[in-house]
N, C-alpha and C positions, 0 to 999 in steps of 0.2 A: 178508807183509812189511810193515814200520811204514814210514811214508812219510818220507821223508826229513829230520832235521831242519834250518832255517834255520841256517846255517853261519854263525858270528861275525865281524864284521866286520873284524878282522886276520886272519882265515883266508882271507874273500874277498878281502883286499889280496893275500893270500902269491898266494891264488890266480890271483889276475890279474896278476899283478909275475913270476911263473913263466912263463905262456904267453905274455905279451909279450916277456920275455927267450927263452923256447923258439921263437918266430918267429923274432925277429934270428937265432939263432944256427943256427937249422934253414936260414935263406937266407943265410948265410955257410957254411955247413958241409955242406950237406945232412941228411938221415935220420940218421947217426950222430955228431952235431953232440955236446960231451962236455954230460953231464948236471951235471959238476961244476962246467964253464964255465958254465952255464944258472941252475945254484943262484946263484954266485958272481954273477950278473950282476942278477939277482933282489933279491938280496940278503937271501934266506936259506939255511937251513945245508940238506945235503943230504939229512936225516933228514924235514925239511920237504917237500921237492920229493918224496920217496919216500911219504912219507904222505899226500901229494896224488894224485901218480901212481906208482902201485907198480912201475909199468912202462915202460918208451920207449913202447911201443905204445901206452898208456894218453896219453900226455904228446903224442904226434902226430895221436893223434884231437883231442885238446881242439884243439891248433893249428888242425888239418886242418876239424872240423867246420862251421863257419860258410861255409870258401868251399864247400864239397862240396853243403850245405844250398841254395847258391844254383846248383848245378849241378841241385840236383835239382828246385826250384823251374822253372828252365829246364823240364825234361821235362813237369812237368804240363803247364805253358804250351804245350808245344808236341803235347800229345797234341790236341788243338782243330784240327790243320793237317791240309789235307784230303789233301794227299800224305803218306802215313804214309812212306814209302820217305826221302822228303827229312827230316823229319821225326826222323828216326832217325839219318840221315846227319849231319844239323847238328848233335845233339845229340852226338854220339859225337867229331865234331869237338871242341866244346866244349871238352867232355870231356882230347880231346890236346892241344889248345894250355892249356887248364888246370895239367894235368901236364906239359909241357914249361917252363914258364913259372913255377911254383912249384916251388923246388928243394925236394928230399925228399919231394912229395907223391906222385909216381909210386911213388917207394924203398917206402913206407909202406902202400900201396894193391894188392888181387889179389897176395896170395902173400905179403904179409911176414910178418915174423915174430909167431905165436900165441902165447903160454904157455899161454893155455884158451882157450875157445869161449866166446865174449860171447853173450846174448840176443842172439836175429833180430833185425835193424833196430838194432840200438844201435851198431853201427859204422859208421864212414864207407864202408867197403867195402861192409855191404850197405843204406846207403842206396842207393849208387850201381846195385849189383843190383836192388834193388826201381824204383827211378824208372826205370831203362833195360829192363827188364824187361817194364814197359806199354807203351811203343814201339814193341820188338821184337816184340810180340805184333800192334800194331796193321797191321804192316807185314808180319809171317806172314801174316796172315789176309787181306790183300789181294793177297798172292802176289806180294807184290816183293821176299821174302828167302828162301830156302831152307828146309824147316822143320829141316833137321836141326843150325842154326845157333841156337848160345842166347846169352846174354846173357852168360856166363863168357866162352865166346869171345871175343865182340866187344872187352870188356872188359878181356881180356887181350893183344889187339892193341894198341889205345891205348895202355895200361899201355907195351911194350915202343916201342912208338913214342916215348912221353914221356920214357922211361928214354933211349931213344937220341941224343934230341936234347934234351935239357934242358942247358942248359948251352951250347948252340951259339949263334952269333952272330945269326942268325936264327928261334927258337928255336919261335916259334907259327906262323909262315910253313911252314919245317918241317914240324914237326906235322902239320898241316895239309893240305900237299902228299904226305905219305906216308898221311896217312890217306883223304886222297882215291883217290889211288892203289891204298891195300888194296881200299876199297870197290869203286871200278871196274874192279880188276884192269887188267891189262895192255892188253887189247884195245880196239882203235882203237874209236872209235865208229859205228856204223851207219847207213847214209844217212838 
């Protein structure tokens, strides 16, 4: 594959005048925020916005990428902590008050909608798999997590915790408190 040509410098404007307008309108609207409202706000035509991103899915990665990138920055950083158990917990928190707290990141994130299958690692999804993935291993292997619990899992808890509470008055608090809650289950703690 030929390496990518340097994109012209009104294509990079379009380009970035798109995903600055795809944020506003993604945290006023959510995940299905209109594309058309997003071109218009941009302020170019919709043939533009399509030629940039052929897809919603394509259009909420670009959004989505940068903060996802520093959620997964978090995980290297914290593969180093000597309690992998805590470790794994905090990050996965992160993670929910992340997606509680960013409208449509949850919506976009574990299950939305594909058209095709991107290259490994080129989506925000499996960045998030690959960086929660070294955690969860480090945290198997010290036998403070089940081994028959994988990183889809975990991840797909989050996910439906963020979905649940995004949008609520207290919204990373929340999060937070429920995902604490999945992790420790129900049971009182031990003397």
């Amino acid at each position: 594959m030929a390496p990518e040509r340097p994109r012209r410098a009104d294509a990079r404007r379009n380009y970035d005048r798109i995903v600055a307008a795809a944020e506003a309108e993604i945290a006023r609207h959510g995940a299905d925020a209109s594309l058309e409202e997003i071109a218009r706000r941009a302020g170019v035509g919709s043939a533009t916005l399509h030629r940039h991103f052929p897809s919603r899915q394509a259009l909420l990665e670009a959004v989505f990428h940068d903060r996802v990138e520093v959620l997964c920055a978090q995980a290297r950083e914290m593969r180093e902590r000597p309690d992998a158990a805590d470790a794994l917990s905090e990050w996965l928190q992160a993670v929910a008050v992340y997606g509680a707290t960013t409208r449509g990141l949850a919506r976009s994130l574990l299950g939305g909608w594909r058209e095709t299958d991107p290259p490994p690692g080129s989506t925000c999804e499996a960045m998030l798999v690959d960086a929660g993935a070294e955690l969860l291993l480090r945290a198997t292997d010290a036998e403070a997590v089940r081994p028959d619990v994988s990183i889809i899992d975990l991840l797909t808890l989050v996910n439906a915790i963020s979905l649940a509470t995004e949008g609520t008055p207290n919204a990373a608090d929340e999060a937070a408190r429920l995902l604490r809650l999945t992790i420790e289950g129900v049971r009182t703690p031990g003397p």
